[in-house]
C-alpha positions in Angstrom: -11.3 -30.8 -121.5 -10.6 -27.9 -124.3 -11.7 -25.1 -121.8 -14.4 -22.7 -122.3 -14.2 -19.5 -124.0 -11.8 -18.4 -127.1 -9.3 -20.6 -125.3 -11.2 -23.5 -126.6 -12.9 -25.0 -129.2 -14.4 -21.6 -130.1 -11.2 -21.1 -132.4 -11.6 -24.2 -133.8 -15.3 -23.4 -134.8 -13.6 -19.8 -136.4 -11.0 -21.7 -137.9 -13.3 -24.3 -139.7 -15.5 -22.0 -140.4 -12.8 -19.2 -142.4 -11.0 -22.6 -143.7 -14.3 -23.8 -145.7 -15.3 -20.3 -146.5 -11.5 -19.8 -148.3 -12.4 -22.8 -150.0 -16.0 -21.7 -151.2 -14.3 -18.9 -152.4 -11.6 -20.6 -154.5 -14.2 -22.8 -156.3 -16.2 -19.4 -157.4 -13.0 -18.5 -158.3 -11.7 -21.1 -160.6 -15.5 -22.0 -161.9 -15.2 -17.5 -163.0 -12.4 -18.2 -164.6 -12.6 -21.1 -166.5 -16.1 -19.6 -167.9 -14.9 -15.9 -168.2 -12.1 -17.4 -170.5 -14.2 -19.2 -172.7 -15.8 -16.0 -173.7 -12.3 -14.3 -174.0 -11.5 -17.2 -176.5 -14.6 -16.7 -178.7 -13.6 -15.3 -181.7 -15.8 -12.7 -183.2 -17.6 -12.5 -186.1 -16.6 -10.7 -189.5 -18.3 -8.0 -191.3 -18.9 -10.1 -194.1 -20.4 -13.1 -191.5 -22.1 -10.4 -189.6 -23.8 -9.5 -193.2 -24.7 -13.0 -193.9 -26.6 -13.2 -190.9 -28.7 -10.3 -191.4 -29.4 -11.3 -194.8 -30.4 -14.9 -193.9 -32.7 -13.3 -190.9 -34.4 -11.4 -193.2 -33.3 -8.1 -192.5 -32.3 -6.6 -195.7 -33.3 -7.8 -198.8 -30.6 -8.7 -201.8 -30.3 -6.2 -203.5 -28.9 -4.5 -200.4 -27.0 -7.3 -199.4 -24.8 -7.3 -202.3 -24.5 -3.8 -202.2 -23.2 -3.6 -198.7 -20.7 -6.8 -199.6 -19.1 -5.3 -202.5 -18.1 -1.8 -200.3 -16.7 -4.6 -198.0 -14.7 -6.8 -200.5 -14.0 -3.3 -201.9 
């Protein structure tokens, strides 16, 4: 009834086929985005935040801590 070869439904299996790929790919695509642009709306942190965090892991002790914040407010 369709005929045999790529006269037939052999393009129609191509067709399918490239038409759900395309739309595969624009779901990757959108889902990349939308997560890529919640990183680019991150803000970053502060010297003075970045500070507070090492101090509150442990990583310098006080009397360095208010060292290194007074050259920052400074």
């Amino acid at each position: 009834m369709f005929g045999n070869g790529w006269y037939g439904s052999d393009w129609m299996v191509l067709i399918m086929i490239l038409f759900w790929a395309a739309v595969i790919a624009l779901i990757v695509s959108i889902v990349r985005g939308s997560v890529s642009g919640r990183e680019r709306g991150r803000k970053e942190d502060s010297p003075l935040e970045i500070l507070e965090k090492r101090y509150v892991r442990g990583e310098i002790d006080k009397k360095e801590f208010e060292q290194k914040k007074k050259d920052l407010v400074d």
